[in-house]
C-alpha positions, 0 to 999 in steps of 0.5 A: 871307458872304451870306445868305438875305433876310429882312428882310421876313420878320423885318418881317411877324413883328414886325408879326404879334407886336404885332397880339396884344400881349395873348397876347404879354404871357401868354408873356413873364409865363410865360417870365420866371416859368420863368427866375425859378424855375430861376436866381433872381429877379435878372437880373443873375444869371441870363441867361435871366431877363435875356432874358425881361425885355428882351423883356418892356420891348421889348414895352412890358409893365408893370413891375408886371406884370414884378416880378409874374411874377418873384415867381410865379417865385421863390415870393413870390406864388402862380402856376402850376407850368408844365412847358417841354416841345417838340413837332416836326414838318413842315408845308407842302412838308416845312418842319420845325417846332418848338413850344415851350410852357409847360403846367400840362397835358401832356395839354391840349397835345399834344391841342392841337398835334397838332390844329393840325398835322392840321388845317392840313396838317401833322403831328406828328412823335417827338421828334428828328425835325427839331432837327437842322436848326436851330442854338441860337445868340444871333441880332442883326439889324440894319437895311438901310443899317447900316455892314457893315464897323463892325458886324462889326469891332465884332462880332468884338471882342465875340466873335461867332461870324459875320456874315451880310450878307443880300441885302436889305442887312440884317446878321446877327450869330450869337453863341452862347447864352451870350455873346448877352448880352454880345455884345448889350451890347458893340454896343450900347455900340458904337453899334449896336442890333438891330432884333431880337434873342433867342436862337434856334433858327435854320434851318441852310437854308430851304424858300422857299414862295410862293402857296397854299403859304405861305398853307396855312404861315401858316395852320398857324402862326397855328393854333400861335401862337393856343394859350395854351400855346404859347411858340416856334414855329420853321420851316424855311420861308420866305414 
């Protein structure tokens, strides 16, 4: 099946993601004390905790820094008591935004979402607004030049829901959130790692937006990003 071109885009996030790697270690440490505190400090038992720490070695992050954040999580050292709460709306051209955070302060947060969107020409819209236009699923991508036709015979007997070949000759492979990790694993094992891979909220379709456009879009997700409370940001758009 063919598929949007990303490659460049998914490229530009990662460069953009490592260029704040300080703000990138806050989120991770937030996400990994969340996952601990809802299923437990052993990743081995609890998935999303196992995410969030291979993310958090991805991102080169400290091991002290990782058994802290679990600890916080599991209550044997003192941390935040942080509430995951989503915000939706539209930004440039009507691309729809999520923005997932982890807040102390639920007031703080919708002040400081609302406050991007208006001021770089979005809005923020009621709860519903727009997640039907993205799909939660396990999202694997791998390089231009990957053997396509090894990677979804391999993909398929791990148990992957689709393979998407995109037009810039990268490879996509969908899997839902519960079994991304052993889909994940079993690649691996296969010989195949992903240059990205996490569980998502994947656009069913894209606004491609060019020019002022997707500079007024990046703005306006740069704006989101930059807020401490900020945890995921999703868009419908394409730059």
């Amino acid at each position: 099946m063919a598929g949007h071109s990303k490659w460049a885009n998914i490229q530009h996030r990662k460069g953009r993601q490592d260029e704040k790697r300080g703000a990138a270690f806050s989120r991770v440490a937030r996400e990994i004390t969340v996952a601990a505190k809802t299923g437990g400090g052993d990743p081995a038992f609890n998935p999303r905790l196992r995410l969030a720490v291979d993310k958090a070695k991805g991102q080169n992050m400290p091991k002290d820094k990782i058994d802290n954040a679990i600890k916080k999580g599991t209550g044997e050292l003192e941390g935040v008591d942080y509430v995951e709460i989503r915000y939706e709306g539209y930004g440039i051209g009507g691309a729809a935004v999520m923005v997932d955070c982890l807040t102390d302060n639920k007031t703080r947060t919708v002040a400081d979402v609302r406050h991007a969107f208006n001021k770089h020409g979005g809005n923020m819209g009621t709860d519903g607004c727009v997640a039907f236009q993205f799909k939660h699923c396990g999202q694997l991508i791998f390089a231009p030049g990957v053997d396509e036709s090894a990677l979804m015979d391999a993909a398929i007997e791990a148990g992957a829901e689709d393979v998407l070949a995109n037009d810039d000759g990268s490879i996509e492979i969908l899997a839902s959130p519960a079994d991304f990790i052993t889909v994940k694993d079993a690649l691996e094992a296969a010989g195949f790692k992903a240059e990205f891979g996490e569980v998502t909220m994947k656009p069913e379709s894209e606004i491609e937006l060019l020019g002022d456009d997707a500079e007024k879009m990046q703005k306006l997700l740069d704006a989101l990003e930059n807020l401490d409370d900020v945890q995921e940001i999703y868009t419908t758009a394409a730059m």
